[in-house]
Gaussian input, Z-matrix of N, CA and C with variables (Angstrom, degrees):
# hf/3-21g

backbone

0 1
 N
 C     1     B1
 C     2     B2     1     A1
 N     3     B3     2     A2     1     D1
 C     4     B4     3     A3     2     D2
 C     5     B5     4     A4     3     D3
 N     6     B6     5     A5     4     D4
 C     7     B7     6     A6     5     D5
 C     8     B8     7     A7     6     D6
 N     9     B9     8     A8     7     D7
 C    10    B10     9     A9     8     D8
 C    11    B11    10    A10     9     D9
 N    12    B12    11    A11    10    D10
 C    13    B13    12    A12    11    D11
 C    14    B14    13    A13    12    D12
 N    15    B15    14    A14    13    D13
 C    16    B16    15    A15    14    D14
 C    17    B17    16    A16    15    D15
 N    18    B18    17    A17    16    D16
 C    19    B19    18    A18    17    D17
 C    20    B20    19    A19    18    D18
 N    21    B21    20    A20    19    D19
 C    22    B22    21    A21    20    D20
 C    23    B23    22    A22    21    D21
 N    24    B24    23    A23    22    D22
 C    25    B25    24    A24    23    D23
 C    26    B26    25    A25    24    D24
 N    27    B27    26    A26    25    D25
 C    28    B28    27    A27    26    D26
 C    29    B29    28    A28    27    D27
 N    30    B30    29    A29    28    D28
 C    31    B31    30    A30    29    D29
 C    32    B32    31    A31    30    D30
 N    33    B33    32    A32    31    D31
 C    34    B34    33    A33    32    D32
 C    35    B35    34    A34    33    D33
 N    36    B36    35    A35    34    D34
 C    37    B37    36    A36    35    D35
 C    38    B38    37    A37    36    D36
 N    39    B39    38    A38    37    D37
 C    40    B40    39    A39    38    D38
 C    41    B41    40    A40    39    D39
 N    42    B42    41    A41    40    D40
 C    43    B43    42    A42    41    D41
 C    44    B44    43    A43    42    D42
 N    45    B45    44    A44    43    D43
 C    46    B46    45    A45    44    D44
 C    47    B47    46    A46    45    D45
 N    48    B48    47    A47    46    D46
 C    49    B49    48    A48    47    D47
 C    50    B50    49    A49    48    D48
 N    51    B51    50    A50    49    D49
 C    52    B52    51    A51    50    D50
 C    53    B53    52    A52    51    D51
 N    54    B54    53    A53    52    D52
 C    55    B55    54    A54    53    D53
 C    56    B56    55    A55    54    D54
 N    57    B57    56    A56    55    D55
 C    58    B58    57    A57    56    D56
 C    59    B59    58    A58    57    D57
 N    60    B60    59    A59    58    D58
 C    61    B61    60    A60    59    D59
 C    62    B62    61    A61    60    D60
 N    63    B63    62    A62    61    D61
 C    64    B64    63    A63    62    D62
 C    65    B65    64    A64    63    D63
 N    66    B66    65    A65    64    D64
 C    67    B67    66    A66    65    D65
 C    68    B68    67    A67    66    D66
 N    69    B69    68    A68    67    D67
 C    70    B70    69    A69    68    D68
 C    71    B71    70    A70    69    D69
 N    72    B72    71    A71    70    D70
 C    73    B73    72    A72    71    D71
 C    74    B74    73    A73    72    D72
 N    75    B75    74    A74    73    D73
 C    76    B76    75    A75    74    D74
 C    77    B77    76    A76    75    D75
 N    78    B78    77    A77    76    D76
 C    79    B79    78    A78    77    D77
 C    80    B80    79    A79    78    D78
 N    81    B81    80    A80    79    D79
 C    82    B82    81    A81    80    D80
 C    83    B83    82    A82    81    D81
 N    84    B84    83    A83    82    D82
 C    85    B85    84    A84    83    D83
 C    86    B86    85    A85    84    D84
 N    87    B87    86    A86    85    D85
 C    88    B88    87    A87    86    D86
 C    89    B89    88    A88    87    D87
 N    90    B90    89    A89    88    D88
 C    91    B91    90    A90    89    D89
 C    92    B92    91    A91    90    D90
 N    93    B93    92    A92    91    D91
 C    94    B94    93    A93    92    D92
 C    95    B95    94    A94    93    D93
 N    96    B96    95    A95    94    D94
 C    97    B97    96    A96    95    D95
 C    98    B98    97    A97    96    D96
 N    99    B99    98    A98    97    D97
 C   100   B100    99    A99    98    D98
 C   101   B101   100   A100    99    D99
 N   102   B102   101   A101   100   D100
 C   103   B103   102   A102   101   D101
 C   104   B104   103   A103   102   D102
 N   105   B105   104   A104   103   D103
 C   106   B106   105   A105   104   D104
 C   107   B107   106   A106   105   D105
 N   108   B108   107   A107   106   D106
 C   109   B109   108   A108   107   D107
 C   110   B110   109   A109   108   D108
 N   111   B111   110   A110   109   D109
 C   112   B112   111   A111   110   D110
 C   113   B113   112   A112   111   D111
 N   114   B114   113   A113   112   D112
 C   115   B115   114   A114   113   D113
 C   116   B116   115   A115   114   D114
 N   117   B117   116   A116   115   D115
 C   118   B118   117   A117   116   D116
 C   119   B119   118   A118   117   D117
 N   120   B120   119   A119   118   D118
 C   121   B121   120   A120   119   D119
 C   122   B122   121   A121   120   D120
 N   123   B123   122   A122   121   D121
 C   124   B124   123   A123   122   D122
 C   125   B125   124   A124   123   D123
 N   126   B126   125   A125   124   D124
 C   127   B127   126   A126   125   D125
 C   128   B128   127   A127   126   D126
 N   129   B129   128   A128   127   D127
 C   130   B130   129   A129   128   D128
 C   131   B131   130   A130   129   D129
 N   132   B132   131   A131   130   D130
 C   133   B133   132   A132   131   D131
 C   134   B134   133   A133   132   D132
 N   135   B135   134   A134   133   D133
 C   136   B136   135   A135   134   D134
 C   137   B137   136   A136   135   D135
 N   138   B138   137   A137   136   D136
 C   139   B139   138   A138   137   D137
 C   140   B140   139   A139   138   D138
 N   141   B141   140   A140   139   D139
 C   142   B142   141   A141   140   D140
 C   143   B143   142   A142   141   D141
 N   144   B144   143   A143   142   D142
 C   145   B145   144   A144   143   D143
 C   146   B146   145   A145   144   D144
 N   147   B147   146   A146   145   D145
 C   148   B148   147   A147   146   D146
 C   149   B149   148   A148   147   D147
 N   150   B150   149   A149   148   D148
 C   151   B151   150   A150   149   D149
 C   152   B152   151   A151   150   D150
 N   153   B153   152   A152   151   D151
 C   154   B154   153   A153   152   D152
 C   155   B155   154   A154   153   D153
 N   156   B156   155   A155   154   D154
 C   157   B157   156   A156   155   D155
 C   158   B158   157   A157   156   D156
 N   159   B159   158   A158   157   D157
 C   160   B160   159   A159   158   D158
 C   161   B161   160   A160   159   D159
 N   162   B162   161   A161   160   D160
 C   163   B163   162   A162   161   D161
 C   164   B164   163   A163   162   D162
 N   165   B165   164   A164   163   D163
 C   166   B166   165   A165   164   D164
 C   167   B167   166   A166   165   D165
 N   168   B168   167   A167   166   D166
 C   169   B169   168   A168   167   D167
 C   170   B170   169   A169   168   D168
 N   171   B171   170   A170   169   D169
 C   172   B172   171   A171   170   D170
 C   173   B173   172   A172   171   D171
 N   174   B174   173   A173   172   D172
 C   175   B175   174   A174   173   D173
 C   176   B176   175   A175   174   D174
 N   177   B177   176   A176   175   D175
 C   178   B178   177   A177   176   D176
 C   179   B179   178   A178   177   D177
 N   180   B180   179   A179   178   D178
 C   181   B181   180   A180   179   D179
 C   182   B182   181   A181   180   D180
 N   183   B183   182   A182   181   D181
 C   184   B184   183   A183   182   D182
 C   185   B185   184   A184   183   D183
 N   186   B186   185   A185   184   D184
 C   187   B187   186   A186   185   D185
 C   188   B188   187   A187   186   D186
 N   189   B189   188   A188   187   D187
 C   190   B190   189   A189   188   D188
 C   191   B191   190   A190   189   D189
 N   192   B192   191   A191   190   D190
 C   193   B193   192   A192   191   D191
 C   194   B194   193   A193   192   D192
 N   195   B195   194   A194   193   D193
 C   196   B196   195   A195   194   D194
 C   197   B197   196   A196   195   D195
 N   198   B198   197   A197   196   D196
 C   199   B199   198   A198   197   D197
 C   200   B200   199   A199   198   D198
 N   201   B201   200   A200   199   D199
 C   202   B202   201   A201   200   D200
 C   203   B203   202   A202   201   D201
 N   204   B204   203   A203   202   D202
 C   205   B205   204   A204   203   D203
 C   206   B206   205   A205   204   D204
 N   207   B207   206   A206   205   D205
 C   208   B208   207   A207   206   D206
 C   209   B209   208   A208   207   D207
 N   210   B210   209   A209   208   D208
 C   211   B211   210   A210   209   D209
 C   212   B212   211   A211   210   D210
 N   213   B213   212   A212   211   D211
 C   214   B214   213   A213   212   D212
 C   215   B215   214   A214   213   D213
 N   216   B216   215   A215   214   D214
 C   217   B217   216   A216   215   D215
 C   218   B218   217   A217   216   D216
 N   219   B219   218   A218   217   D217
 C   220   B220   219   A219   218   D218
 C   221   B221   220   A220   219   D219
 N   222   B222   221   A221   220   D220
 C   223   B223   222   A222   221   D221
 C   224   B224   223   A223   222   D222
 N   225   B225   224   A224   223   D223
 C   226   B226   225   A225   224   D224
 C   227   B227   226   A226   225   D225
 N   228   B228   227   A227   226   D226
 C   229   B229   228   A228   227   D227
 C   230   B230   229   A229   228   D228
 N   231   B231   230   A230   229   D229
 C   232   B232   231   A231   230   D230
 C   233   B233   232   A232   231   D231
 N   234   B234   233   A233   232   D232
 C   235   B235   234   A234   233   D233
 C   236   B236   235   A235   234   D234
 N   237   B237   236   A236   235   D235
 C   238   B238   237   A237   236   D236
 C   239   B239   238   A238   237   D237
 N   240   B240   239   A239   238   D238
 C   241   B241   240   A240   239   D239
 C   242   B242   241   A241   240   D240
 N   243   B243   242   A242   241   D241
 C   244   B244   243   A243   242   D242
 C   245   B245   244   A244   243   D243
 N   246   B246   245   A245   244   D244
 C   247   B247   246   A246   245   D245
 C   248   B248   247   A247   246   D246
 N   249   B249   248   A248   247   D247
 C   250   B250   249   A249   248   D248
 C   251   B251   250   A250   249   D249
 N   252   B252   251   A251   250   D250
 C   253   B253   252   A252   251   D251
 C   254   B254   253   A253   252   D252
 N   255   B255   254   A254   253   D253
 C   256   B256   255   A255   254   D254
 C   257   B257   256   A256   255   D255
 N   258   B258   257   A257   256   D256
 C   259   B259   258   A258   257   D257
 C   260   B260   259   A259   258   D258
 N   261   B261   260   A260   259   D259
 C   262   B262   261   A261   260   D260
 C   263   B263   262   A262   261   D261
 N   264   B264   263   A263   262   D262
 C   265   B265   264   A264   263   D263
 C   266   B266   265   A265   264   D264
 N   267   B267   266   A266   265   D265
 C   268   B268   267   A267   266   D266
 C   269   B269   268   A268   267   D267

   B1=1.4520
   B2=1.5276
   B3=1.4998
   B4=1.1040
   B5=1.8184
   B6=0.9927
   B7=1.6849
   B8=1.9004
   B9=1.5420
   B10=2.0515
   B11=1.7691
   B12=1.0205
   B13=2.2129
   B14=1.6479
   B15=1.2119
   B16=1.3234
   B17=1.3170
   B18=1.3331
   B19=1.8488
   B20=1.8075
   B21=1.7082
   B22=1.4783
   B23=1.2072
   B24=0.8548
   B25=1.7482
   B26=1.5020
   B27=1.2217
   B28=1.7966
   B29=1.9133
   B30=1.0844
   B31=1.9987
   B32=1.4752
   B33=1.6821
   B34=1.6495
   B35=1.7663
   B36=1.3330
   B37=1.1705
   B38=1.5465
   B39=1.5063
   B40=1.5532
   B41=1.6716
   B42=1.1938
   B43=1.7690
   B44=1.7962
   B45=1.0625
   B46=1.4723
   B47=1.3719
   B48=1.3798
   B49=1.8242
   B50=1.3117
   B51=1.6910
   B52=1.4762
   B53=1.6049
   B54=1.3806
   B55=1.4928
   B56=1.3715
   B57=1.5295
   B58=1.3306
   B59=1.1321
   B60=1.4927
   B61=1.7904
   B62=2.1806
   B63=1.2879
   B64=1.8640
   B65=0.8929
   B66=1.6345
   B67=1.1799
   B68=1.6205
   B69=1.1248
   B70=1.4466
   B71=1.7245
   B72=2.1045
   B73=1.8810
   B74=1.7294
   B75=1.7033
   B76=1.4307
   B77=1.6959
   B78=1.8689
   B79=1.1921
   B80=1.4146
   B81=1.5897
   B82=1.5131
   B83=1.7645
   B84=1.5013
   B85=1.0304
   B86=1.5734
   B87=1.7961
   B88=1.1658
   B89=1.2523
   B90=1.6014
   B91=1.8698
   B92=1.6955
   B93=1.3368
   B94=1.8629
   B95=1.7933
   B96=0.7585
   B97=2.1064
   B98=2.0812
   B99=1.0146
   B100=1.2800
   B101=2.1079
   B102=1.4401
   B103=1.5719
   B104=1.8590
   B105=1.7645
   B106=0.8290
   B107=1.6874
   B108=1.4154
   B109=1.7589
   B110=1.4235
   B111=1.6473
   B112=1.2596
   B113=1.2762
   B114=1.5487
   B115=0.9248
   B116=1.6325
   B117=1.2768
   B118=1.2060
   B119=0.9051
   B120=1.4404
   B121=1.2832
   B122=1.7333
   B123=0.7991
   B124=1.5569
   B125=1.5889
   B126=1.4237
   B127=2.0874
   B128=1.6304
   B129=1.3967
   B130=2.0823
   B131=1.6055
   B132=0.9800
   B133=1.8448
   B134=1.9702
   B135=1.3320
   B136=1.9086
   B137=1.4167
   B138=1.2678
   B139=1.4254
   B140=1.4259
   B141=1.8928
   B142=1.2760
   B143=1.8816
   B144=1.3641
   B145=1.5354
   B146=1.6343
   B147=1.4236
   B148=1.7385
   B149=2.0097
   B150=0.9987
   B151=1.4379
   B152=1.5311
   B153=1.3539
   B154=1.4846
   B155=1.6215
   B156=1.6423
   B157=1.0108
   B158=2.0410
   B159=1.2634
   B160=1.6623
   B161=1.1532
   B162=1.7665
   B163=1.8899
   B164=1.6902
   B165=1.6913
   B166=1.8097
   B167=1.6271
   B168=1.6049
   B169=1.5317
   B170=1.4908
   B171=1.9075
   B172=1.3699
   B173=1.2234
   B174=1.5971
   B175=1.5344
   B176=1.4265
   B177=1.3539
   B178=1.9376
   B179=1.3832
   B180=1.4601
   B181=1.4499
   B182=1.1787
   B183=1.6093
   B184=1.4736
   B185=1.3452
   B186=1.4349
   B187=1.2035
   B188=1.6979
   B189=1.1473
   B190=1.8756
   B191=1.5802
   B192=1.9060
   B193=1.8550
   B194=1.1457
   B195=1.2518
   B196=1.1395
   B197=1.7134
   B198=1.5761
   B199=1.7651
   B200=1.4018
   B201=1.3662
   B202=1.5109
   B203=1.3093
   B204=1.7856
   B205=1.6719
   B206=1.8001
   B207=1.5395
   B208=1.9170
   B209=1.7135
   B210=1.2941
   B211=1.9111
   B212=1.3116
   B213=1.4242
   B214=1.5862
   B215=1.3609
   B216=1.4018
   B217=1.1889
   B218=1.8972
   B219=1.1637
   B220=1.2249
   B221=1.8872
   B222=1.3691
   B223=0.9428
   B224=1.7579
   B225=0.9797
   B226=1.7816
   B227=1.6421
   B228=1.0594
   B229=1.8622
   B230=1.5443
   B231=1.2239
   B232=1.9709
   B233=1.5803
   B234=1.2045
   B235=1.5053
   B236=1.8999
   B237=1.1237
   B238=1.6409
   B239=1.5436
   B240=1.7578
   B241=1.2047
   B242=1.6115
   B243=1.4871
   B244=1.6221
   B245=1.2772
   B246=1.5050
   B247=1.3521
   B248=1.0453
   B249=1.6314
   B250=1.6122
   B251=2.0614
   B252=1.3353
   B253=1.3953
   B254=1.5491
   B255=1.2664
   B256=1.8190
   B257=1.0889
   B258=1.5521
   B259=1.2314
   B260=1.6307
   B261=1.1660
   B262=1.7834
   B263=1.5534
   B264=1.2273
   B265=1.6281
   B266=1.5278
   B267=0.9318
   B268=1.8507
   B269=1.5910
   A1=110.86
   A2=129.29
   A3=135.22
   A4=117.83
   A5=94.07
   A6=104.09
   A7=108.67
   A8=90.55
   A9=103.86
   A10=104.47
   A11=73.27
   A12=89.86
   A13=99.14
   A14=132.75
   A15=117.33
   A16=100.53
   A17=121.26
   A18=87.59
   A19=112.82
   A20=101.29
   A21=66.81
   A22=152.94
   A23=98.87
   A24=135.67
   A25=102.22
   A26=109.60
   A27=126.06
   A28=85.33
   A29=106.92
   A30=86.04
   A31=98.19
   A32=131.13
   A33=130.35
   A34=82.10
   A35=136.12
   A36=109.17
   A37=120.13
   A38=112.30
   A39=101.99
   A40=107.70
   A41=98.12
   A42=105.67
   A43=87.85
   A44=122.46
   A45=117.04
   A46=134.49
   A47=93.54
   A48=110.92
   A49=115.84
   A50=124.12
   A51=130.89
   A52=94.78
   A53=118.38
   A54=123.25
   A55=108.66
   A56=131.16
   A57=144.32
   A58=125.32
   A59=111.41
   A60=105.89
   A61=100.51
   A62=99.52
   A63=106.84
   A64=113.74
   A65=131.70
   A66=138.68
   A67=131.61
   A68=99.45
   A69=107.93
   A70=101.14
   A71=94.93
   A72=86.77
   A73=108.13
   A74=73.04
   A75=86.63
   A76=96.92
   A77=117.13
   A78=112.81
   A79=136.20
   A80=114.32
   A81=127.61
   A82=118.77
   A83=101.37
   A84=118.69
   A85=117.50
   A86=130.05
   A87=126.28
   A88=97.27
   A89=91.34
   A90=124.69
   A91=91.77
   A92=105.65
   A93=128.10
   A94=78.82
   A95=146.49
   A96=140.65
   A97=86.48
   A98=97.79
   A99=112.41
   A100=114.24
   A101=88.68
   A102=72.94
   A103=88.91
   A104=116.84
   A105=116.12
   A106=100.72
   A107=92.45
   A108=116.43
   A109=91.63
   A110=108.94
   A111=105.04
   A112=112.23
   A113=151.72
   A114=137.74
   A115=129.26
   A116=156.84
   A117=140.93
   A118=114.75
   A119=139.86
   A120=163.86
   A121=105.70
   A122=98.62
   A123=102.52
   A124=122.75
   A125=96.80
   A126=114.99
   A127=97.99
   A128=99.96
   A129=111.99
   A130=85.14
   A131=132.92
   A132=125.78
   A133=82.00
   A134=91.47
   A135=98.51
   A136=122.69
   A137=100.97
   A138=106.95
   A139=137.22
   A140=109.40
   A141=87.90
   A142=129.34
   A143=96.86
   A144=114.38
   A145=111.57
   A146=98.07
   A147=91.46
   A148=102.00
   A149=104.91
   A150=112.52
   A151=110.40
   A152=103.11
   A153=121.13
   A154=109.72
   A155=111.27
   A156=138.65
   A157=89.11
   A158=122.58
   A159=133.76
   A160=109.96
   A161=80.78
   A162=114.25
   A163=117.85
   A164=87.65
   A165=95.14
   A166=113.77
   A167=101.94
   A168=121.28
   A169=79.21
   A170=133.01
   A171=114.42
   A172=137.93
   A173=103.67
   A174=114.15
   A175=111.06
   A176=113.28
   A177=105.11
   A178=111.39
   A179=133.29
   A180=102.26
   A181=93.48
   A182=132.26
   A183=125.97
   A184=98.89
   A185=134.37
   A186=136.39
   A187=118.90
   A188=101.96
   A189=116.62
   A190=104.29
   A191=80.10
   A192=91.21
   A193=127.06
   A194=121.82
   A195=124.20
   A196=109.62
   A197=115.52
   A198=101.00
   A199=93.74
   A200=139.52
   A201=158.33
   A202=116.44
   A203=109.83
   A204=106.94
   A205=109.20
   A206=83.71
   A207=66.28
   A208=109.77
   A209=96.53
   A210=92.65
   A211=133.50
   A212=119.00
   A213=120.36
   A214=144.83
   A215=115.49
   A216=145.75
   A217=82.00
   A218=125.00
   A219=132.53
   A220=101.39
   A221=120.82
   A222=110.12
   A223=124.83
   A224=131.65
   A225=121.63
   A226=114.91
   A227=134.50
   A228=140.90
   A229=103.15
   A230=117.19
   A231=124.62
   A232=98.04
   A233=101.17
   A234=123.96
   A235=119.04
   A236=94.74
   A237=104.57
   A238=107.12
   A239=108.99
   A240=114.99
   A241=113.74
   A242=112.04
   A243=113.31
   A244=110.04
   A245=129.43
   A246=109.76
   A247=132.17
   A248=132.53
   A249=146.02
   A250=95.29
   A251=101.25
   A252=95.72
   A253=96.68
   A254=106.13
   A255=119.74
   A256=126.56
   A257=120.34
   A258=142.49
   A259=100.84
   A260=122.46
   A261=124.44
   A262=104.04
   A263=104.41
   A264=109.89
   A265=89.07
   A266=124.16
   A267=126.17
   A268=113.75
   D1=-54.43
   D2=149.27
   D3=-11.63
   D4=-63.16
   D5=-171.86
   D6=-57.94
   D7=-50.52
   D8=169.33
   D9=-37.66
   D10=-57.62
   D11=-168.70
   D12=-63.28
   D13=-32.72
   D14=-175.45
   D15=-98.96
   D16=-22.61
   D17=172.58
   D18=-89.05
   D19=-12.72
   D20=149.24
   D21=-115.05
   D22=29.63
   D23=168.15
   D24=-62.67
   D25=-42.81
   D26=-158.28
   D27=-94.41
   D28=-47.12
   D29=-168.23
   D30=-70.15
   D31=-42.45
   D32=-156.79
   D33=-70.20
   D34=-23.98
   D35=-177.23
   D36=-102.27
   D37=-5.65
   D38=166.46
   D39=-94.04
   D40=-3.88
   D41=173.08
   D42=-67.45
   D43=-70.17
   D44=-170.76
   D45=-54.98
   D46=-19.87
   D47=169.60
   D48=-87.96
   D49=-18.52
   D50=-175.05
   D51=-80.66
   D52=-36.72
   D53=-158.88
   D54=-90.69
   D55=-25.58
   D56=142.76
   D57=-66.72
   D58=-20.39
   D59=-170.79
   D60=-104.67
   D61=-21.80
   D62=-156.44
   D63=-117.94
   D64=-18.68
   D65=-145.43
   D66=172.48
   D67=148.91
   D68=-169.42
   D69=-110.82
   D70=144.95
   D71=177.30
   D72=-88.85
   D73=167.91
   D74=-161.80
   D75=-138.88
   D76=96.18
   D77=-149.84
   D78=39.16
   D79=45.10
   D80=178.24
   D81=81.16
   D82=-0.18
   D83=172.53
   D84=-101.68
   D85=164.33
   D86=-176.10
   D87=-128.86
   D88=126.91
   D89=178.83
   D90=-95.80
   D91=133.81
   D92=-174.72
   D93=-99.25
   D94=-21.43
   D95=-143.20
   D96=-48.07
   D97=161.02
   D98=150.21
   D99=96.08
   D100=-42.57
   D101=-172.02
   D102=-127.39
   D103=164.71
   D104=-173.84
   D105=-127.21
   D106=110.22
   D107=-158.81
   D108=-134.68
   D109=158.46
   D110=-174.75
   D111=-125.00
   D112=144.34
   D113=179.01
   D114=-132.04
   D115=148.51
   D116=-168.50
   D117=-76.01
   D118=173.90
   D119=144.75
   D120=-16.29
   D121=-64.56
   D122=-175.43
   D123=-65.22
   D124=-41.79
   D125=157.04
   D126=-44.51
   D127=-60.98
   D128=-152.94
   D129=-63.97
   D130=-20.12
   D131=-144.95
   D132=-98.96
   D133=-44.55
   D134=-173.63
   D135=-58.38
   D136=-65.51
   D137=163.74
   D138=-49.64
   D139=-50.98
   D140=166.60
   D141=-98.66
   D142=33.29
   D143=174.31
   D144=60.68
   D145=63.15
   D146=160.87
   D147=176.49
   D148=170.68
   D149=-160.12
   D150=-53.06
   D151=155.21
   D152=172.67
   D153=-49.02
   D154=-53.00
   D155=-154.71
   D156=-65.25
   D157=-50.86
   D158=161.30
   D159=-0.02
   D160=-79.76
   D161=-167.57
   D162=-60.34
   D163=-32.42
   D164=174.38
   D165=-43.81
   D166=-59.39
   D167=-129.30
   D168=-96.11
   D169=-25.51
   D170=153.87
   D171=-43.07
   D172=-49.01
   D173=175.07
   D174=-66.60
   D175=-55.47
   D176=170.51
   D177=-45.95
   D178=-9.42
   D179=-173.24
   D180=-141.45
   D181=35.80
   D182=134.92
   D183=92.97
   D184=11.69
   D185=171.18
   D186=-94.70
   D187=-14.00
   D188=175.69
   D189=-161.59
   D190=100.47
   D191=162.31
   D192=-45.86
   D193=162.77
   D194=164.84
   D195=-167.06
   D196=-178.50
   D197=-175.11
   D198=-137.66
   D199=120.02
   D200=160.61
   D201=-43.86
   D202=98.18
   D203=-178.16
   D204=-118.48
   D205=98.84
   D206=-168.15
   D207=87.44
   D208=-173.13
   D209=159.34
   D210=-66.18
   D211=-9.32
   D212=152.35
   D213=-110.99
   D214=152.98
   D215=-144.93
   D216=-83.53
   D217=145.06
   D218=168.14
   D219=-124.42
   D220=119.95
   D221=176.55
   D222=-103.23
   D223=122.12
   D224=-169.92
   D225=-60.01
   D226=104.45
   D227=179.11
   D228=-40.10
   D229=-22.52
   D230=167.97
   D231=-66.28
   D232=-68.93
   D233=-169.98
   D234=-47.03
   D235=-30.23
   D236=-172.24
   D237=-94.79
   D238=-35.96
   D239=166.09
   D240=-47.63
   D241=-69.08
   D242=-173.05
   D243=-59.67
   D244=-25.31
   D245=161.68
   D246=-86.95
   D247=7.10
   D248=165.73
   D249=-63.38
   D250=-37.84
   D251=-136.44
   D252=-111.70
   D253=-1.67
   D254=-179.20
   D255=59.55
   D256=46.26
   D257=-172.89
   D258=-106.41
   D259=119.31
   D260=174.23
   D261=-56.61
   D262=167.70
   D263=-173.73
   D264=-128.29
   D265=29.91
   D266=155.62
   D267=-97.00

């Protein structure tokens, strides 16, 4: 149970560092616009409020780029934006 409580301890606080560090709100929501920074799976899962497992099965199916370093997924703060907001990246 311990472990539950500290990771989410760990996402409400990179949720707060993505929204201070990437972005400005935008009706209680966080807009990435502006700089092209990259962030993991677990950042992308934080910010736009929903599971890792989401962001996975986006990137497996070509709906949110991303670039493979090692075992992680690097996601682009451009890139995560247009797919929050359902804008094509063509």
């Amino acid at each position: 149970m311990v472990r539950v409580l500290d990771a989410l301890q760990e996402a409400a606080a990179r949720a707060d560092v993505a929204r201070s560090v990437h972005g400005t709100s935008r009706g209680g929501e966080v807009t990435l616009s502006g700089r092209q920074e990259f962030l993991t799976v677990a950042e992308a899962a934080a910010v736009r409020g929903c599971s890792t497992r989401a962001i996975t099965k986006a990137i497996a199916s070509g709906r949110l780029p991303a670039e493979r370093h090692g075992h992680s997924w690097w996601i682009g703060a451009a890139d995560l934006d247009q797919y929050r907001y359902g804008r094509s990246r063509a």
